[in-house]
N, C-alpha and C positions, 0 to 999 in steps of 0.2 A: 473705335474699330482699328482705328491705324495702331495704338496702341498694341491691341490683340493678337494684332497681324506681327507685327514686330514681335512679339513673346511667344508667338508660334514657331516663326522661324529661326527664330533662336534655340529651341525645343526640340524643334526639328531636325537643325545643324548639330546637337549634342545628340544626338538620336544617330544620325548619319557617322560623325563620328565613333560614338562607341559599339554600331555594328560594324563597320571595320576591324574596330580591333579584334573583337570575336571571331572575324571571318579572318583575320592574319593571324590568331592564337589558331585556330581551325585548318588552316593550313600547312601551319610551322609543326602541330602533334599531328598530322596526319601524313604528313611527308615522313617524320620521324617513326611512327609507329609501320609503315608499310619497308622503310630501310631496317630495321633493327627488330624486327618481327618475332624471329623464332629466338633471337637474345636475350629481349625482352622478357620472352615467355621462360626461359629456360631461367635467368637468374630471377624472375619474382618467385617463379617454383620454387628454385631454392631458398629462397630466404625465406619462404612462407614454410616451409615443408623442416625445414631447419628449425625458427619457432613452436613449431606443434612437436616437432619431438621434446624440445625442451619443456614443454606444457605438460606432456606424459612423463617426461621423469620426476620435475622437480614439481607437479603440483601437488597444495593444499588446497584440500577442501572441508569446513567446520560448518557445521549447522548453524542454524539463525532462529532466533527468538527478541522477544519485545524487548528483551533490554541492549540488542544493539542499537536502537532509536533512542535512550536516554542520554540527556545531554548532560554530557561531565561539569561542563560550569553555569550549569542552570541551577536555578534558586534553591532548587530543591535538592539539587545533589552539593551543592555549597552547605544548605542547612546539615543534614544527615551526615557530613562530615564534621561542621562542627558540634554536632551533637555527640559522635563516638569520641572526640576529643574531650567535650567535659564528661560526659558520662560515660566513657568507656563501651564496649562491646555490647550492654541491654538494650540497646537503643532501637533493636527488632525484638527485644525480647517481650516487653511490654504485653503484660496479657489484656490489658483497654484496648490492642489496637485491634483484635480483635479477627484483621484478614492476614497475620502475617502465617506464612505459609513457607518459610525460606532458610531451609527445609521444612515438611512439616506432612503432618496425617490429620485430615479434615473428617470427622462423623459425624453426621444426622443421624440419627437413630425415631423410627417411629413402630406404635405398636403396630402389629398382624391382624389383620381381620378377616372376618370370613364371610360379610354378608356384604354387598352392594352398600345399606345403609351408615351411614357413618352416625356412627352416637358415640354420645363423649364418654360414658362409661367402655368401650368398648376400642377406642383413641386414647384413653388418657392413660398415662406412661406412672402418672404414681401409684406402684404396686411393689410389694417386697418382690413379687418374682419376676420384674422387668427388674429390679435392680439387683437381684442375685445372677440375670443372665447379662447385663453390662459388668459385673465384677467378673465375670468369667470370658465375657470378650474383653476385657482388657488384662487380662492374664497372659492369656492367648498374644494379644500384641507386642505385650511387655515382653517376652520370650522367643520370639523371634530373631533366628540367628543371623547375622550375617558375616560371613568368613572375611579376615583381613591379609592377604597374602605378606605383609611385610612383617607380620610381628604373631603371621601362625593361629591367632586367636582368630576364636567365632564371637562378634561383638552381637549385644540386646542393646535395649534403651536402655535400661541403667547402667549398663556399661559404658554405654557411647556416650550420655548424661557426665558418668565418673571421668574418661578422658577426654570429653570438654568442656571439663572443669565444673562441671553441674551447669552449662550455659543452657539448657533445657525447661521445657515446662509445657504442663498439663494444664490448657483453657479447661474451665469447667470441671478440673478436678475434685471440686467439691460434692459432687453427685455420688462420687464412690466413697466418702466418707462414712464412718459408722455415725456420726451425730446426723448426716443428712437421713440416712436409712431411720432410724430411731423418729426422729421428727417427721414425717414423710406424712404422713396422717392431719399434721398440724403446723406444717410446716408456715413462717410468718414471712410476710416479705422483708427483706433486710432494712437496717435502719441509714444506712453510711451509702447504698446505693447497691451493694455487693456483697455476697457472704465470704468470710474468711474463720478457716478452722485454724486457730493459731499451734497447737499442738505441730500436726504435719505440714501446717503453711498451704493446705487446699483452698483455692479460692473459686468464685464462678460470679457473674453476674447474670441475674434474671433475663435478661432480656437475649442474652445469650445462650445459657442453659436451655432457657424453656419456651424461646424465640417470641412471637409479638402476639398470640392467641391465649397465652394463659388467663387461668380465672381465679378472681378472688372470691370467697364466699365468706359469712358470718361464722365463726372461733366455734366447733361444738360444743356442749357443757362436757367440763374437766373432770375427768373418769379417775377413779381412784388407781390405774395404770399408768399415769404422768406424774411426774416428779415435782411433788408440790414448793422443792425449791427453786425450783428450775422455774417454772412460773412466776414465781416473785419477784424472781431475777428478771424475770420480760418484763414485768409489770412495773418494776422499778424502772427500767431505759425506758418505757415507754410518757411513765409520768414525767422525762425528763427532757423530753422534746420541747422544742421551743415553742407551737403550737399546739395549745392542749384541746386535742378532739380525742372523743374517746371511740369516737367511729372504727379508724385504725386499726385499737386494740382490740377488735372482733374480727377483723379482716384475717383468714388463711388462705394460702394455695392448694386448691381446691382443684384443677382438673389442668394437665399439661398435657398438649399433643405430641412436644417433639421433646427429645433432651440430644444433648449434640457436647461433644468431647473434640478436644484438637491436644495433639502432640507435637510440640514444636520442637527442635532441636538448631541451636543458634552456633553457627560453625566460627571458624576464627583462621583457617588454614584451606588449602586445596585439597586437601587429602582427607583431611575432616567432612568437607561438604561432601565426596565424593561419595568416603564411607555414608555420611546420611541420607544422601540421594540413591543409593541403594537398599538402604532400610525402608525407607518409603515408599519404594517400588516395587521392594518385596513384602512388605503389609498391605499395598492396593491388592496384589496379585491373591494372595491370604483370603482375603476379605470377599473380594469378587471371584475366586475360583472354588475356594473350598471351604471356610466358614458358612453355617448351615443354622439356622435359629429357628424353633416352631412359634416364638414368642414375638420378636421384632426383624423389621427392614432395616436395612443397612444403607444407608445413602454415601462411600465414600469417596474423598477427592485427596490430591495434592499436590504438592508447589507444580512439579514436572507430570502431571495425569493430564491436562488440554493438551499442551504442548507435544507429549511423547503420541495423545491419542489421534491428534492433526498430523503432527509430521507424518508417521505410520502410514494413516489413510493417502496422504498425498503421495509416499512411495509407492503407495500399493495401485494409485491409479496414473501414476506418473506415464506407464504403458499408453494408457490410453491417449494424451498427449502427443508423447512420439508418433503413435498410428495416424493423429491429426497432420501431423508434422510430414510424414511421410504420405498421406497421400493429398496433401497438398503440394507437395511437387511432382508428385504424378500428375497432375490433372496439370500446372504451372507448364511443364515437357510438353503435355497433351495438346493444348490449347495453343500453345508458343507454333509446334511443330506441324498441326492441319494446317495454318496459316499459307494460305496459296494451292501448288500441285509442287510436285517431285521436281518440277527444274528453280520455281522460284521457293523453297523451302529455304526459311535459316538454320538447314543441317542441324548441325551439334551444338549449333550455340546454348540452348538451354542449359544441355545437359554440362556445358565449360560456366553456365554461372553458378550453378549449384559447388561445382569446385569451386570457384571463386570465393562464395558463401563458406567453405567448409575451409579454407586455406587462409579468408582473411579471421573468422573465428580462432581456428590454433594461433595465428602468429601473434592477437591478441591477448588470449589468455597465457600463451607462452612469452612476452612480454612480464606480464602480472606475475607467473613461476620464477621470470628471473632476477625479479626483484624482491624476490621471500613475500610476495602481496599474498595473503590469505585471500580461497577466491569462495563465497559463502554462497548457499544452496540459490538462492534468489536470484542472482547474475544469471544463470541458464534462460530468465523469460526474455535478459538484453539478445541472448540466440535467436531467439525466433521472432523478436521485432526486427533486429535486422534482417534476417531471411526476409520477414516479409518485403519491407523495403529493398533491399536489394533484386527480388524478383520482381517487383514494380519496375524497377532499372531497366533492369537488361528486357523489360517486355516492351519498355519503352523504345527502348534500341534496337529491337528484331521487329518492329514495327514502323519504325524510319527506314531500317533497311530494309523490308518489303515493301513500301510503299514507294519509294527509292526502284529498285529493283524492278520492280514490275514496270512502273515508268518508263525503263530504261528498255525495256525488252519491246514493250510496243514501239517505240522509234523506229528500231534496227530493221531492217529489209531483206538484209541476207546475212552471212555467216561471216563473210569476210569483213562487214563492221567492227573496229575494236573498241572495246571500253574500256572507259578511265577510272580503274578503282580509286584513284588520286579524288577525283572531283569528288566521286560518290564517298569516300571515308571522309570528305573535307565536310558535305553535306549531313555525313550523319552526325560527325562531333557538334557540327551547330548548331542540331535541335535538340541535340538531349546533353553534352556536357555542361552547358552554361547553367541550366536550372539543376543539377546535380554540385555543381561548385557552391551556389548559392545554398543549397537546402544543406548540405554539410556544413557550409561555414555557420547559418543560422545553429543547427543543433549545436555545435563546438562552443560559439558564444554563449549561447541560453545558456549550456550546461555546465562552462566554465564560474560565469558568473553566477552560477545558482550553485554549486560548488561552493564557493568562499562565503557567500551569505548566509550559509547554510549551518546550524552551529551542530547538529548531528552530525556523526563521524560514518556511519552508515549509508545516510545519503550522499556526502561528499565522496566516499567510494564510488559508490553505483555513478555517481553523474561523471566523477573523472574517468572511471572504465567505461563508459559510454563513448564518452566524447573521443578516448583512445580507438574504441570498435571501430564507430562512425568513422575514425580518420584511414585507421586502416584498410576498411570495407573498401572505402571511394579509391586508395591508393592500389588495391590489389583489382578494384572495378578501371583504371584506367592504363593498368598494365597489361597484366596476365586476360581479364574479360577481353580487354583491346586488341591483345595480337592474338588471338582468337577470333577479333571477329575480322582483323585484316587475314589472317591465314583463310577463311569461310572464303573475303572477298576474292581473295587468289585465286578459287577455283570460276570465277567468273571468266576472267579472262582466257583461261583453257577450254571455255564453253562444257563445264562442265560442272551445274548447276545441284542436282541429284544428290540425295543421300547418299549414293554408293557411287557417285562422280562418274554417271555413265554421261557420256558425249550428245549433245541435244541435236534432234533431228534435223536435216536441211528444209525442211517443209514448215519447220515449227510454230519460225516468225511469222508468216504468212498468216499461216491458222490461227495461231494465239493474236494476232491485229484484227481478225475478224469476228471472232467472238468479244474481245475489247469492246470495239467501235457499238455491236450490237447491246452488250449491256452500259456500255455507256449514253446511248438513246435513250433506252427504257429509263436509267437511271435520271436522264435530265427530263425525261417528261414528268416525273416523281415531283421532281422539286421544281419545277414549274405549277405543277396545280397546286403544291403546296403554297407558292408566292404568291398567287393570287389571289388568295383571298387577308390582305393583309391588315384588315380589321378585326378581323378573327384570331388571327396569331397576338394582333398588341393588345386585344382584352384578355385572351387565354395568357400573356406574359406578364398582364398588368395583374390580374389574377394571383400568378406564382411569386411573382416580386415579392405581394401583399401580405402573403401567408409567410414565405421566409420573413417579411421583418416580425410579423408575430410571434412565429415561431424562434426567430433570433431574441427577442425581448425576453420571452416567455420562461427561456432554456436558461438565459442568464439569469430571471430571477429562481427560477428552483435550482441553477446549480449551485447558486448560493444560499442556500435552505439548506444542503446537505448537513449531516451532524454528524458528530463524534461519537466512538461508541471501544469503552475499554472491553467491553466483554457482552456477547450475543449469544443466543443459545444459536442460531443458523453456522454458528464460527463449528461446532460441534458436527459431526456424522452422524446421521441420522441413526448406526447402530451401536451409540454412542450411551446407551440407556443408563446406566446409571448416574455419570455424567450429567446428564440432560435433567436427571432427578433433580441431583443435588442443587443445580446452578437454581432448578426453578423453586427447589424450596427456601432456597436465599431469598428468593423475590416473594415466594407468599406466606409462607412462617416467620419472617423475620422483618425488619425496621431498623436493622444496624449497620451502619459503613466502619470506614476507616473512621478513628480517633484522629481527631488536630491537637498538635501539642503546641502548645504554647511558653516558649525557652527564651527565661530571661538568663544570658550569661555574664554577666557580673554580679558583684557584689552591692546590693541597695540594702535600705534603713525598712524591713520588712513592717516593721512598728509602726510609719506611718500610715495614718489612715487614707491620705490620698494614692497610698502605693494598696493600698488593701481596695479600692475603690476601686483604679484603676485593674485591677486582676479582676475585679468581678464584674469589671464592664467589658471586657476581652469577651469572658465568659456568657456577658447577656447577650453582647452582637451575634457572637456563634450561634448560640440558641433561638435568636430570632430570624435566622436562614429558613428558604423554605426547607433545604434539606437538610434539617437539622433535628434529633431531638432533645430533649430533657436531660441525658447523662450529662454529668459534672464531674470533675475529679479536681479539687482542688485543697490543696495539705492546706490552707489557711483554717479550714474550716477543722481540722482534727488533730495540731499540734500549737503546742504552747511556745512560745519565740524567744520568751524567757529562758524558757527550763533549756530551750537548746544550746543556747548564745551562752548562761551560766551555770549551768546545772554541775555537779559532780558528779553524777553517775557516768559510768561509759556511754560512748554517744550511740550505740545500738540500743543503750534500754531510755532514753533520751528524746528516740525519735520513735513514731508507732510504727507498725507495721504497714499500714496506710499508705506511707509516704517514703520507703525505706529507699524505693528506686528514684524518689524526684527530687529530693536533696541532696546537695551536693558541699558539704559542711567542713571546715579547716579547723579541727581543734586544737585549742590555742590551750594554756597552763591555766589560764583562770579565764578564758573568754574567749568562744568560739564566735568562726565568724559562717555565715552560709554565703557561699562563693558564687551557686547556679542554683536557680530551683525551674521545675516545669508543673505544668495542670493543662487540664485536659474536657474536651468537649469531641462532641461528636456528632458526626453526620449520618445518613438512612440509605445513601445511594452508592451505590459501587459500580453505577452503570459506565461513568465516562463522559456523558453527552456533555451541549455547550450550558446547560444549569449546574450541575458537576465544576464545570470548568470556573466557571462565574464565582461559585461558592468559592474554591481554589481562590480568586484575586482578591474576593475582596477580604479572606484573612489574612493575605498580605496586606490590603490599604489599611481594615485595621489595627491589624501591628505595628502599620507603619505611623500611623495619625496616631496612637497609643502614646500617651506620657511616660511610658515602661521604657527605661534605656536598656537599649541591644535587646529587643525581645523580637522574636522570629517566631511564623509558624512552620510545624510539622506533620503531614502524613506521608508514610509508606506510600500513597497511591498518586502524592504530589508529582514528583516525579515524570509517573507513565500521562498524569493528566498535560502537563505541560511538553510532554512529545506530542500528544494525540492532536493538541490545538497547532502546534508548529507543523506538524503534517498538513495540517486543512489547510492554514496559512497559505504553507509552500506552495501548495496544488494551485491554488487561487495566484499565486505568485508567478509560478512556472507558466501559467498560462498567458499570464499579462506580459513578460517577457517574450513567451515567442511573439504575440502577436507585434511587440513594439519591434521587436528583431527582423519579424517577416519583412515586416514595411521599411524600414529604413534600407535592409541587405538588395530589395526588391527593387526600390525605387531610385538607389543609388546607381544601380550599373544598366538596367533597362529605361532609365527615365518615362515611366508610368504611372502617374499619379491615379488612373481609373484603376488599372491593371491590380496596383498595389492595393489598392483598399478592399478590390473585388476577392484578392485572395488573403486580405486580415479577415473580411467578413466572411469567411465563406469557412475559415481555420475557427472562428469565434463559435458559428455555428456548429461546427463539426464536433468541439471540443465539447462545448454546455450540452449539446444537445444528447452527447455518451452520455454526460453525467446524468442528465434530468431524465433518460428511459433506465436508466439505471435506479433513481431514486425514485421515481414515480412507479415502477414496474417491479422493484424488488428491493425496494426498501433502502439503498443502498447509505452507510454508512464512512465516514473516514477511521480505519485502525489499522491496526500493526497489522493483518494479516493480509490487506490489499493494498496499503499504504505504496511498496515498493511500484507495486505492478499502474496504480494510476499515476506515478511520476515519468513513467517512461512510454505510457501507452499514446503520448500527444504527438509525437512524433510521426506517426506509423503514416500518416497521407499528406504526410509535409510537402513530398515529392512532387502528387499526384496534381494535387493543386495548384503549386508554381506550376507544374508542366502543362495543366490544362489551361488556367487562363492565358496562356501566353501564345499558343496551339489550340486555340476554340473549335480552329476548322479543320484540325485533324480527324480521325477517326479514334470514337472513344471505346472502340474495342483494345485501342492498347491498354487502358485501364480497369474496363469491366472483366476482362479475361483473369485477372488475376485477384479482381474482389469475387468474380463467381466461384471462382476456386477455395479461396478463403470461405468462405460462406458454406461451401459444400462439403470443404472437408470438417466445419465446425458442426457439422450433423451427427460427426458418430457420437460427438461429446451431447448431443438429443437425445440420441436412441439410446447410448448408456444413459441409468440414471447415475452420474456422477456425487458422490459424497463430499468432498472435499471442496469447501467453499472460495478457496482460491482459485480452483481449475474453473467453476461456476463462476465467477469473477471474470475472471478473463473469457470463457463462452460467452459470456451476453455481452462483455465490455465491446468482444470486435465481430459480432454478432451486429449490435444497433450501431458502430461507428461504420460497418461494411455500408451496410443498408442506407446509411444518411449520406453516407460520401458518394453512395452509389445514384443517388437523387439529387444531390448538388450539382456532380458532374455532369449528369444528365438531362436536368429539367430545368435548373435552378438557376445555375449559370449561363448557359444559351437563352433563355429568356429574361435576363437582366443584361445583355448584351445584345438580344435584338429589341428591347426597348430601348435601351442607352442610344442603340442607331437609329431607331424612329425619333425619338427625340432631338436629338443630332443631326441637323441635316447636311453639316457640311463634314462630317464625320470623313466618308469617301471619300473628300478631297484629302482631308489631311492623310487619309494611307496612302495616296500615289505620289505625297511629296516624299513620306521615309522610303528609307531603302530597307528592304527585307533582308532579316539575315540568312533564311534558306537562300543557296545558290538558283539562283533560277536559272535555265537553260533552255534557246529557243532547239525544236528540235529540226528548226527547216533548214538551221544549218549547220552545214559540218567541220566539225573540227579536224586538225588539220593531225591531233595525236589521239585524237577518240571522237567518239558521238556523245552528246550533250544530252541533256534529257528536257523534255517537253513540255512546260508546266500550261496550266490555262489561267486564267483570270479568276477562279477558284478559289486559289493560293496564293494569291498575290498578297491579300492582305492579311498572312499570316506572318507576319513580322512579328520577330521577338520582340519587341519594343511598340508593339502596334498601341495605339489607343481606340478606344471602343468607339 
């Protein structure tokens, strides 16, 4: 006990100690800001007012998409670089990979029906006259102009093909072939995996062409209208398979529901992609406005058709937002300003924070303008997180000053009383700047430090423009807000209270002490029958404890459930129809993802058979993923090592067609040597999630565990998959930082070890609990298009919660007034039904964080604080040993340059430093 006692007092004395300092910081900025008032106000004006014009001259603003979240020196963009270095520019060209799209024109094509029932004679796509009306939509494509202002030409695809350089290509161009037309009736499944017309070099693969429903049937008997060498010719490949079934050689394709064409176009320059991102855009517009077929649907897509069709939507409801925006501080005004009657009103202060908000904003992003910083569409949502919190602020603050105020005016007796705006500004800075210093410095660290950890370029933007807002907000909140609210205080002492600073009656005190005194009875007989029955209160508290730690368990574990997700159809607008088609005929006609390439870049002994081994164990690990299927592409199997390494033919008739793009060969005078080669396997998912992601490492582990020197894997999709996982990361990251930030920043200058933990737990809850009614309620996902907005949304009641545990027995109207607000201005985005999955993102994000913060503060926390004090019995003692940091003033007596204000036994143990 002596012990205890000793480390009390010790606790205590560091307690005593560091509200002093607060209370001599509190009166050194409060002497200062009442001398230098309208100084103040007038140079923060200007320097703020100075930045936002520089904002408006010199900013940039460039739109945003997925690939500013790719990380430059991640694996995958390390591979893909060295892939264009040994093979040069095809290294998207690849027709295996099957989603490259960069630029590109994506078709589905299926036939027309006209009756409800679906029969396969009436679906199935091979018919000479579905492929006379695909040879005529692809005319139609091929001829499509588009004008080039520098060089006067109207360019087509094979123009744009011829000036780059033929870096172009037709997936699935084997469908327009005359040998495919001609076979069509008998068509066989290929023998190498893929068909290739070596005449025009048309290729397509089956499972591509004709997506994952087609059917085999039994060979019909051979009509004297087939070419009986031509059969001989099958008959021969076929007898010369390595497994002799003659099952196979009956096998045709027999009924296809889909056939699907892709025109890529592989750029090399800016000006190139530019020109092909408008040929693309003018064949989507083609296809979807004014191509017309009585034969087949059209399902099209391309690189930029999500992208241009989201951004578009989100302009177009962008309105709607604003209108949130704006009558969220109407009601902010509203609520701030009934607060009391006409003599105890906080006047204009409302209306001087919303300046504040709009003055620390410009001098922000006009910072960003004067350092050439690009400022990208996404930074507008850091606007109105800090609005929010900055009107949390200053409600905090016209809520000390009326409760302040009011106090002050029941004392007074008559008119000839003066008050001391000194005390009363000293008193207001020490209940709301100390927890304001702390929650900025918290944001600044998290987001510095998640800043440099962060290998995204993206994110390390938004968190260092943050942590700049944040600093600037709190600086232009303790200036320009401040001598606003000592100028407000100024009219006290003229006794002229009033919005329109009429002079307060000589009768007033009197009256307004009598109505006081009267609801101050009714009020304490209230909480009096509420005390007494205090068995009832510690089960109804034992109760709420019980369910927060549930519900704290519960949040953490599903917000850890959350998954990844590269592509959703909900990402899409609902009047997004064809769009919405095509995405969902990837998912039910088809079984094919991105290709993994597999890139050995050096030079090995191809001949041995432990290197021939090892490439087809690459190849069996890939294939026995869940999401993996059967495709292979491997030149071992279809070129001869000899013939290449010594052959005398030229090395183009040397190597087949097969393999033309995946070796990579240094012919030598009498002995070639092969430098690089690649092969290829394939995956079935293009969703993203964390089995997506998983497939993704482990062909890295095995490339890496692989006996193959320098062999790496490759997809196009590697890349976005290893942002998508470093987003989730981060989110789980960002969170566990603040919480460790809270507690340290919390318990370092308040010395509260209850205090601090009640407001990590109450931040833990707050945060899981967004995520897990977001993921349990609507599915919710980690991607590129809410990625920015959950990395900044943890912030938003950082404030509210330092300031409530620390002020339990304040009034939680200073806080509910500004979550009812939010709440009710998030109704119009209700009653519209909103398209745009991001604005829907953010409605329900602060929507359920309103609502959960709004029952912490209220129910959650005052009942794990009057348990903490039922349990505690010596609790009460230890608050009458600290010293409070509110100024306490007795009112019976008078001072000798003002009247004091009158606290009761109430407020006593409102100490900033109080423990529970």
């Amino acid at each position: 006990m002596k012990q205890t006692n000793r480390f009390q007092m010790r606790m205590n004395s560091i307690r005593q100690k560091t509200n002093l300092q607060w209370k001599q910081f509190a009166n050194i900025y409060s002497r200062f800001l009442i001398r230098f008032s309208w100084s103040i106000l007038a140079i923060s004006s200007f320097i703020t007012i100075a930045l936002t014009v520089c904002f408006l001259l010199f900013m940039r603003i460039r739109p945003f998409d997925q690939n500013d979240f790719l990380m430059p020196n991640g694996p995958a963009m390390r591979n893909a670089f060295q892939l264009r270095r040994i093979f040069g520019n095809d290294t998207e060209l690849r027709m295996h990979q099957q989603l490259n799209l960069n630029p590109g024109l994506d078709i589905i094509m299926k036939r027309k029906i006209n009756t409800t029932e679906k029969d396969s004679n009436q679906t199935n796509m091979l018919s000479h006259e579905i492929m006379d009306e695909i040879r005529l939509l692809d005319q139609q494509l091929q001829y499509i102009r588009i004008p080039y202002e520098k060089d006067s030409l109207e360019y087509t695809y094979p123009l744009l093909c011829t000036k780059m350089n033929h870096a172009c290509a037709i997936d699935g161009n084997y469908i327009l072939t005359d040998e495919f037309r001609e076979k069509i009736s008998h068509l066989a499944p290929p023998e190498n995996g893929y068909y290739v017309h070596l005449p025009s070099g048309a290729n397509g693969i089956p499972a591509f062409m004709f997506g994952k429903d087609y059917n085999l049937t039994n060979r019909k008997p051979i009509t004297d209208d087939y070419d009986e060498d031509e059969d001989e010719q099958e008959n021969d490949k076929h007898t010369t398979a390595k497994i002799n079934i003659e099952q196979p050689l009956e096998k045709i394709i027999s009924y296809v529901p889909v056939l699907r064409l892709r025109y890529t176009l592989n750029t090399s320059t800016p000006d190139m992609y530019q020109l092909a991102i408008r040929w693309e855009r003018e064949a989507l517009r083609f296809l979807n406005e004014e191509y017309k077929s009585m034969l087949i649907d059209i399902l099209p897509s391309t690189s930029t058709a999500i992208k241009d069709t989201i951004m578009k939507k989100a302009h177009d409801e962008g309105l709607y937002m604003s209108l949130v925006i704006v009558i969220f501080f109407i009601l902010v005004c509203f609520f701030l300003s009934i607060q009391g009657n006409t003599h105890t009103s906080v006047g204009y202060l409302p209306i001087c924070g919303l300046f504040s908000i709009a003055l620390s904003t410009g001098a922000t992003f006009g910072i960003l303008s004067l350092f050439r910083i690009q400022i990208i569409e996404p930074m507008a949502l850091l606007v109105f997180i800090i609005a929010i919190i900055d009107c949390m602020r200053f409600s905090i603050v016209c809520g000390e000053y009326h409760r302040i105020i009011k106090e002050q005016l029941t004392t007074i007796t008559d008119v000839s009383s003066e008050i001391d705006i000194e005390k009363i500004l000293s008193s207001i800075i020490e209940t709301t700047h100390p927890y304001f210093m702390i929650s900025t410095l918290i944001i600044s660290i998290v987001y510095v430090i998640f800043s440099t950890l962060s290998p995204m370029l993206t994110t390390t933007l938004i968190s260092l423009t943050l942590v700049l807002y944040i600093l600037m907000n709190y600086l232009v909140h303790a200036t320009f807000f401040s001598s606003c609210l000592v100028i407000t205080l100024k009219r006290i002492s003229t006794r002229r209270h009033s919005l329109f600073c009429f002079p307060l009656s000589n009768d007033y005190y009197t009256n307004r002490t009598k109505k006081s005194n009267k609801f101050n009875l009714l009020k304490n007989k209230i909480y009096s029958i509420l005390n007494n029955n205090s068995i009832m209160k510690t089960f109804l508290s034992a109760i709420l404890c019980l369910i927060f730690i549930v519900f704290l368990i519960s949040s953490i574990w599903f917000g850890l459930s959350v998954d990844t997700r590269l592509f959703d159809d909900e990402f899409l607008p609902r009047d997004a129809y064809s769009l919405r088609a095509h995405m969902q005929s990837q998912v039910d006609d088809y079984d094919i993802g991105p290709v993994t390439m597999f890139t050995i870049s050096e030079s090995i002994n191809y001949e041995n058979e432990q290197t021939k081994s090892a490439m087809n164990t690459l190849i069996q690990q890939c294939q026995n993923e869940t999401r993996a299927n059967n495709f292979k592409l491997l030149w071992l199997d279809h070129e001869n090592i000899t013939v290449i390494k010594t052959g005398k033919e030229p090395l183009e008739f040397r190597i087949t067609p097969f393999s033309h793009n995946d070796l990579v060969v240094s012919d030598g005078h009498n002995h070639s040597t092969i430098i690089a080669s690649r092969f290829y396997c394939q995956t079935t998912s293009i969703k993203g999630d964390r089995e997506d992601i998983r497939t993704m490492e482990n062909m890295y582990t095995y490339a890496n565990e692989s006996p193959l020197p320098d062999v790496f894997p490759y997809s196009m999709l590697y890349a976005s998959y290893e942002s998508l996982e470093q987003i989730r990361v981060e989110i789980y990251l960002l969170i566990l930082l603040l919480i460790i930030c809270s507690f340290i920043s919390t318990l370092i200058p308040f010395i509260s070890l209850k205090n601090s933990l009640l407001i990590i737990s109450h931040l833990l809850a707050l945060l899981t609990g967004t995520l897990t009614c977001l993921y349990l309620f609507h599915n919710l996902t980690v991607n590129f298009a809410n990625g920015l907005w959950l990395y900044i949304i943890s912030i938003l009641f950082l404030d509210t919660l330092i300031h409530t545990c620390y002020n339990r027995l304040s009034s939680k109207w200073n806080y509910n007034r500004i979550i009812f607000s939010l709440m009710i201005s998030l109704l119009v985005l209700y009653c519209y039904p909103i398209q745009s999955y991001v604005f829907r993102i953010i409605r329900n994000s602060l929507m359920y964080q309103s609502i959960i913060c709004l029952i912490l503060i209220n129910f959650i926390l005052p009942s794990c604080c009057y348990l903490f004090r039922s349990i505690n019995k010596n609790d009460e003692q230890i608050n009458k040993v600290q010293i409070p940091i509110v100024t306490i003033i007795d009112g019976s007596q008078i001072l000798t340059n003002g009247t004091e204000i009158k606290t009761s036994t109430y407020e006593i143990s409102t100490s900033i430093n109080s423990s529970i």
